[in-house]
C-alpha positions in Angstrom: 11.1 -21.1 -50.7 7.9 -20.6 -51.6 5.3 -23.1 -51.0 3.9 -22.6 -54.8 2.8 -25.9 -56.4 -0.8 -26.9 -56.2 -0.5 -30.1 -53.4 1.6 -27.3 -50.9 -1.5 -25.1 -51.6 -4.2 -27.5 -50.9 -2.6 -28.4 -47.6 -2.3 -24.9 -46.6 -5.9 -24.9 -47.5 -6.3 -27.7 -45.1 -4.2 -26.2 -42.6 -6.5 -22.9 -42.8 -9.4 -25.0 -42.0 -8.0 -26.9 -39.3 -6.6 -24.2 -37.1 -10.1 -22.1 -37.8 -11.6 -25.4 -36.7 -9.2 -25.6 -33.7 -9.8 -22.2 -32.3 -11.9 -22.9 -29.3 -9.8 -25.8 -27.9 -6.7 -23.2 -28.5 -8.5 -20.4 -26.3 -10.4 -22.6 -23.9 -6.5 -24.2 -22.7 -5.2 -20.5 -22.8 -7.9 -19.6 -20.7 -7.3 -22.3 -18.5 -3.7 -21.4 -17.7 -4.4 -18.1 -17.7 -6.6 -18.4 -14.5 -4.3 -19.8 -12.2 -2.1 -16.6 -12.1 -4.3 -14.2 -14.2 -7.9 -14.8 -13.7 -8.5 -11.1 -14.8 -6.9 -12.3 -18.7 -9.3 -15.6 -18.4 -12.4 -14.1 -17.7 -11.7 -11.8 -20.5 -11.1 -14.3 -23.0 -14.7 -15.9 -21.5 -16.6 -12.6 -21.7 -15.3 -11.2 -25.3 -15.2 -14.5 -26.3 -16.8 -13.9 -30.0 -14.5 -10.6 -30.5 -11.3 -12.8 -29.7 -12.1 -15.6 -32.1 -12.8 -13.0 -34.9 -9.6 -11.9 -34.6 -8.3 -15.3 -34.0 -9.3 -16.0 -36.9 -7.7 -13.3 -39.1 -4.5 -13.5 -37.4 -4.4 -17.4 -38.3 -5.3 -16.3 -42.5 -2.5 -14.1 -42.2 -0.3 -16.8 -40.5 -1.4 -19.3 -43.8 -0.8 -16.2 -46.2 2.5 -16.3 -44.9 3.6 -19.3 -44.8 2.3 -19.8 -48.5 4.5 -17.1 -49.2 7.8 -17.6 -47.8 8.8 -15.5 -44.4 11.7 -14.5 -46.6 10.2 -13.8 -49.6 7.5 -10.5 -47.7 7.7 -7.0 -47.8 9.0 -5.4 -44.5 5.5 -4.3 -43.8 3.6 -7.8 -44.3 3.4 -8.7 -40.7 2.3 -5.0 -39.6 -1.0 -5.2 -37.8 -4.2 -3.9 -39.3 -5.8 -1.1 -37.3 -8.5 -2.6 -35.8 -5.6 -5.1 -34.2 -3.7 -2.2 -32.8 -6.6 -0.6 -31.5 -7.5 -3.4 -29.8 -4.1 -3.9 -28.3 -3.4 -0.7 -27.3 -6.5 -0.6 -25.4 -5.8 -3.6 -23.1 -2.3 -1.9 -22.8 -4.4 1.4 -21.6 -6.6 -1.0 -19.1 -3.8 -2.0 -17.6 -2.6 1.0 -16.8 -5.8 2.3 -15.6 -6.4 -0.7 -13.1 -2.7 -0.2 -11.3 -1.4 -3.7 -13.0 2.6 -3.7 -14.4 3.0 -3.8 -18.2 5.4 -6.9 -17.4 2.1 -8.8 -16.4 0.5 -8.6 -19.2 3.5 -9.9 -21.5 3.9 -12.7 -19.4 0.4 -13.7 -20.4 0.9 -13.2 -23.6 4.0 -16.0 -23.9 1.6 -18.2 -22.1 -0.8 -17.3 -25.3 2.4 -17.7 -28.0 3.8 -20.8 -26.3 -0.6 -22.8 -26.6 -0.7 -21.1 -30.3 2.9 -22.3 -31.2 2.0 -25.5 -29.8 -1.4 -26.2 -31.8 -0.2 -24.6 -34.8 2.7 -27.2 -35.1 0.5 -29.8 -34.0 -1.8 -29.0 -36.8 0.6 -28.1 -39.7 2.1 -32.0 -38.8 -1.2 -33.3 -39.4 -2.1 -31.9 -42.6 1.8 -32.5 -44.1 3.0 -29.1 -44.7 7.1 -29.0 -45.9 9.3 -28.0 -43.7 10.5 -24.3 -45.0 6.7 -23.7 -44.4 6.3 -25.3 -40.7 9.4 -22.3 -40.0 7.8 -19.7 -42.0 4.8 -20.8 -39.6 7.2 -20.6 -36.3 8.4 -17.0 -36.9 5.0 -15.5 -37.9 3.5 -16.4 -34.8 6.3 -15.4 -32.5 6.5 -12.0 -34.9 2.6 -11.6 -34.3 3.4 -12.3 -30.3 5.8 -9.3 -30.7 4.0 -6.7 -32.7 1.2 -7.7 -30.1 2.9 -7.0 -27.2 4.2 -4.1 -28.6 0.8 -1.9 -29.3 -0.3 -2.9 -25.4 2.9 -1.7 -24.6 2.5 1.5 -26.7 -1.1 1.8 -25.5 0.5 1.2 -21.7 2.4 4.4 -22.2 0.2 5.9 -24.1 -2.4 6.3 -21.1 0.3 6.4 -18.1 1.5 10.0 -20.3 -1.8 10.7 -20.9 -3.2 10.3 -16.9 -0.2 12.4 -15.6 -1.0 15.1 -17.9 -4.5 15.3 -16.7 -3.3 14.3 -13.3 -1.1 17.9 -13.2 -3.6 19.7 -15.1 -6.0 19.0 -12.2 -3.4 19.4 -9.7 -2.8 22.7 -11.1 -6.4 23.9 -11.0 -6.8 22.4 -7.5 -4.3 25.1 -6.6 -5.4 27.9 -8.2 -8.7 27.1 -6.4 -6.9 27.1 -3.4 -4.9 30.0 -3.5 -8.0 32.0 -4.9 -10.3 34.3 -1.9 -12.8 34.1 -4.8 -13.2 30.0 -4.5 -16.0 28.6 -2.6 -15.8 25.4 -0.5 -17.9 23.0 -2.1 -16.4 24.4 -6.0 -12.8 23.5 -4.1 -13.6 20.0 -2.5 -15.0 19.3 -6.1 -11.7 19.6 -7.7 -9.7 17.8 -5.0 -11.8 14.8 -5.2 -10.8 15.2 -9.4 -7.5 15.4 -8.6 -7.6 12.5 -6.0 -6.0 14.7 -3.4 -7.2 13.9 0.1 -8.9 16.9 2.0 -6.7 17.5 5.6 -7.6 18.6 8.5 -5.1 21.7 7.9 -2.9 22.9 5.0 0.2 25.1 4.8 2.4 27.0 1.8 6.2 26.6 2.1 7.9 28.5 0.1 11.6 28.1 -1.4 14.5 30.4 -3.1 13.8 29.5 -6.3 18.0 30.2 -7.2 18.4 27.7 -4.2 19.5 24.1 -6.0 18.4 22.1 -2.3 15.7 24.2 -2.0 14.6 22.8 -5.2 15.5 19.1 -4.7 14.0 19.3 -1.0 10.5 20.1 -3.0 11.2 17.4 -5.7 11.6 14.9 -2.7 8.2 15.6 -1.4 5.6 12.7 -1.9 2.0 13.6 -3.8 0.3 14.7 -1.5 2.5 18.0 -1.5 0.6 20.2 -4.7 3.4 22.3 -6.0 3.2 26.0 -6.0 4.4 29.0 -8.5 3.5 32.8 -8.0 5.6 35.6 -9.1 9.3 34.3 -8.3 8.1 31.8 -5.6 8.2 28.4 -5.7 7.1 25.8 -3.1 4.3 23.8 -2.1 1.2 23.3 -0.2 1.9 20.6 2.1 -1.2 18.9 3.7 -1.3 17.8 8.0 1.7 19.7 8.5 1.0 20.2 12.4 1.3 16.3 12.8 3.0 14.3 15.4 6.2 14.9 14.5 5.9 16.5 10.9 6.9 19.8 12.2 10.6 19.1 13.6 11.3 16.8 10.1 10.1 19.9 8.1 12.7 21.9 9.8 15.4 19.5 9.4 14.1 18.7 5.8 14.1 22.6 5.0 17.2 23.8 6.7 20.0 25.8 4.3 16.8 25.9 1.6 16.1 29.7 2.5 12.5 28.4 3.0 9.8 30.5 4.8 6.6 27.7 6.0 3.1 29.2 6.3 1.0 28.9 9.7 -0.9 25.5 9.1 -4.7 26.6 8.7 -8.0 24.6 7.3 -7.3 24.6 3.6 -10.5 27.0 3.1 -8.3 29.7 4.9 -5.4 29.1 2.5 -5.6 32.1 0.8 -5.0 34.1 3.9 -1.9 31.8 4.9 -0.4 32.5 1.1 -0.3 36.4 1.8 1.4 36.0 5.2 3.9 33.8 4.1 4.5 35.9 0.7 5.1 39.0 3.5 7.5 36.3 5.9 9.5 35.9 2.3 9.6 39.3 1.6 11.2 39.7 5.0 13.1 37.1 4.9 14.7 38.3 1.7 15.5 41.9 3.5 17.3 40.5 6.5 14.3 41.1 8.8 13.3 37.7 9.5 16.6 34.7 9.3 15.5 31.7 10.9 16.4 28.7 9.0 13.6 28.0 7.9 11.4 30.5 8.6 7.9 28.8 10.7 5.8 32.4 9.9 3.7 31.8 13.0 6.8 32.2 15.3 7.1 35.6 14.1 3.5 37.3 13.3 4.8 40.0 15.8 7.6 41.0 13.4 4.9 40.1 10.0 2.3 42.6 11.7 4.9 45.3 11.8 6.4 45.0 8.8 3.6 44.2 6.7 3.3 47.8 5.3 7.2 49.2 4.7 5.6 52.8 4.4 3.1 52.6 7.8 6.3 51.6 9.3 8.9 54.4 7.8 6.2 56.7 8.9 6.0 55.5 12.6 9.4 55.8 12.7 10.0 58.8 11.6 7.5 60.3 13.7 7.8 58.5 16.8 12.0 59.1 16.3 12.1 62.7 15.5 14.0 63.4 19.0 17.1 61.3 17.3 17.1 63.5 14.2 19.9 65.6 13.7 22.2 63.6 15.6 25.5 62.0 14.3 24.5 58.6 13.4 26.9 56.8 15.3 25.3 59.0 18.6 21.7 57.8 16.6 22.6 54.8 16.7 23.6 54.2 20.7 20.8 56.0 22.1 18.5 54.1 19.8 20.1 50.8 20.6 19.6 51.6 24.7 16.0 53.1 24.5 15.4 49.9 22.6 17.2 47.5 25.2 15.6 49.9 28.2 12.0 49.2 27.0 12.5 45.5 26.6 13.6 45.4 29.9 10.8 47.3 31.3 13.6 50.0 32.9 15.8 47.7 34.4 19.4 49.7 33.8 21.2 46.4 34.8 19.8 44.4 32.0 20.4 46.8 29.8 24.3 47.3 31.0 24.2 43.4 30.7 22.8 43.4 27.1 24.8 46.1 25.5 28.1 44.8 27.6 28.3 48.6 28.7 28.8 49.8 32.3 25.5 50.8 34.5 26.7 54.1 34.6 26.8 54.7 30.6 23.2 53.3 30.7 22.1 55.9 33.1 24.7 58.7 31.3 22.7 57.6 28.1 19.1 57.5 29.9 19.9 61.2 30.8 20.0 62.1 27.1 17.4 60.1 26.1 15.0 62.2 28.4 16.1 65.1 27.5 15.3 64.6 24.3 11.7 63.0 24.1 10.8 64.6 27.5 7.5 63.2 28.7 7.2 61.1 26.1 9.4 58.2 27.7 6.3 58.1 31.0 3.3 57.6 28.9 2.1 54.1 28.3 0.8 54.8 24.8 4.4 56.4 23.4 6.0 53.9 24.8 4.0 51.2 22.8 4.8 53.4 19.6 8.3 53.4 20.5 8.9 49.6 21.1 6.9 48.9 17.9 9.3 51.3 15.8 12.4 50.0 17.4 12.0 46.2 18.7 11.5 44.8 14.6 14.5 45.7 12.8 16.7 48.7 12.6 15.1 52.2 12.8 
């Protein structure tokens, strides 16, 4: 009930005074078993010493207000914090989470806080006679306070840990752009890594995933912070720093294999953008049946990348270099291409060829015959040969 005839007021007037009065011994035994465990909280409580007994001191009117009231007898929104309070609180929850300390810390602390209040509190209503229904009015305002107190740090906790990893991907995000662009000098670049706490390597390399491939995808997800994620046009993988380490390369493959993933030759990360457009060519290839190692490691195959880099250059070699073979049926097309190809591989030996093809030595050298009389000289000069093994050795003519 409410504490409403004039001797209950004038002890809660008394009561007011005495826990004002009390204030210092309250904080200076806080601070004291706060420093055992959290000498951070302590020294706090010594440094904003005049800004924690100001609001001390309005949280212990409020605790007087209520108990003069009746617990019972408040709005719902009597024991909400005013917003200077919550400010204040929510900032301490942001500290923390900008100094790399757990949320559950700083509750702890505060209990050690509710259980020296609760304890001086008590102590003082006793002294100055207030009735009982006001002693438990006292009780569950300053646990309630405790609460709503640990709430706003826990608020302001998540608050900044949202916040950072916004700005955290943000700069991540830049950082790649940065590093992708041929228009991005070195210094402008380092800048942004150190702003995005990524450490510079040695070497750098882009991996690349089927987007439509669900382990590609969690393979990526797996990858620790140092990886920057990567999305172009359809692509999506990473940039994956030291990747030539002891080691790193055989648990990449193993990491990668069934994700249809094409990895980038490992270069300084100035020389990135260069590395992007090979790999985008290895997917491209990789995508047309050309290249189908699983995974890809592009600088196995910059043979095959050279070639194929230009689909046109290529279809034009061809067709120039393999104008003998036109006209034939293509199954006839098809064998003599199939044994020129094997023959110059083999530098003109017929019984690697027989052995390649699984054909008899005598059906290489049936096949040989028609093969010179159809590109005549062609198949003795050095430089048509070249032209020939580059239009036949990557991929199908």
């Amino acid at each position: 009930m409410p504490a409403n005839n004039p001797a209950s007021g004038a002890r809660l007037e008394d009561l007011e005074a005495a826990l004002v009065e009390r204030l210092p011994q309250l904080l200076d035994e806080v601070g004291r078993l706060l420093s055992a465990d959290w000498p951070d909280y302590a020294q706090f409580l010594a440094e904003e010493s005049d800004e924690v007994v100001a609001a001390a001191e309005t949280a212990v009117r409020r605790l007087v207000s209520i108990a003069e009231q009746g617990l019972s007898q408040l709005p719902a929104d009597a024991l909400s914090e005013s917003a200077a309070q919550v400010a204040l609180f929510e900032e301490i929850g942001r500290v923390q989470w900008r100094e790399g300390r757990e949320l559950t810390t700083l509750l702890s602390a505060y209990q050690v806080g509710a259980r020296v209040a609760w304890h001086h509190v008590s102590a003082t209503a006793l002294e100055t006679g207030v009735p009982p229904h006001v002693l438990a009015a006292l009780a569950e305002a300053v646990f309630a306070f405790v609460d709503q107190l640990s709430s706003s740090s826990a608020r302001g906790y998540v608050m900044e840990q949202q916040e950072s990893a916004i700005t955290r991907e943000r700069l991540r995000d830049e950082l790649v752009e940065l590093l992708l662009s041929d228009r991005s000098d070195t210094a402008a670049v380092r800048a942004a890594a150190a702003r995005a706490g990524w450490l510079w390597p040695k070497q750098a390399s882009v991996i690349f995933v089927d987007p439509g491939n669900p382990l590609g995808r969690a393979v990526l997800s797996r990858l620790d912070s140092s990886c920057l994620p990567v999305r172009r046009r359809g692509l999506l993988g990473v940039i994956i720093p030291d990747p030539a380490g002891p080691g790193r390369r055989q648990r990449v493959a193993t990491a990668l294999r069934g994700a249809q993933a094409v990895v980038g030759p490992a270069v300084p990360p100035e020389q990135l953008p260069a590395s992007l457009h090979v790999a985008e060519i290895a997917v491209r290839l990789q995508r047309t049946g050309v290249l189908n190692d699983d995974p890809v490691f592009v600088d196995e195959h910059l043979d095959a990348i050279i070639v194929h880099r230009d689909d046109r250059l290529l279809t034009a070699l061809r067709e120039q270099v393999l104008a003998p073979l036109d006209g034939l049926p293509p199954a006839v097309r098809q064998r003599l291409a199939d044994t020129l190809t094997s023959w110059l591989r083999h530098m003109g030996d017929r019984h690697a060829v027989a052995a390649e093809l699984h054909i008899h030595p005598q059906t290489v050298r049936y096949r040989l015959t028609q093969l010179h009389e159809l590109f005549g000289p062609a198949l003795e000069d050095p430089a048509s040969r070249a032209r020939l093994m580059l239009a036949l050795e990557w991929g199908a003519p």
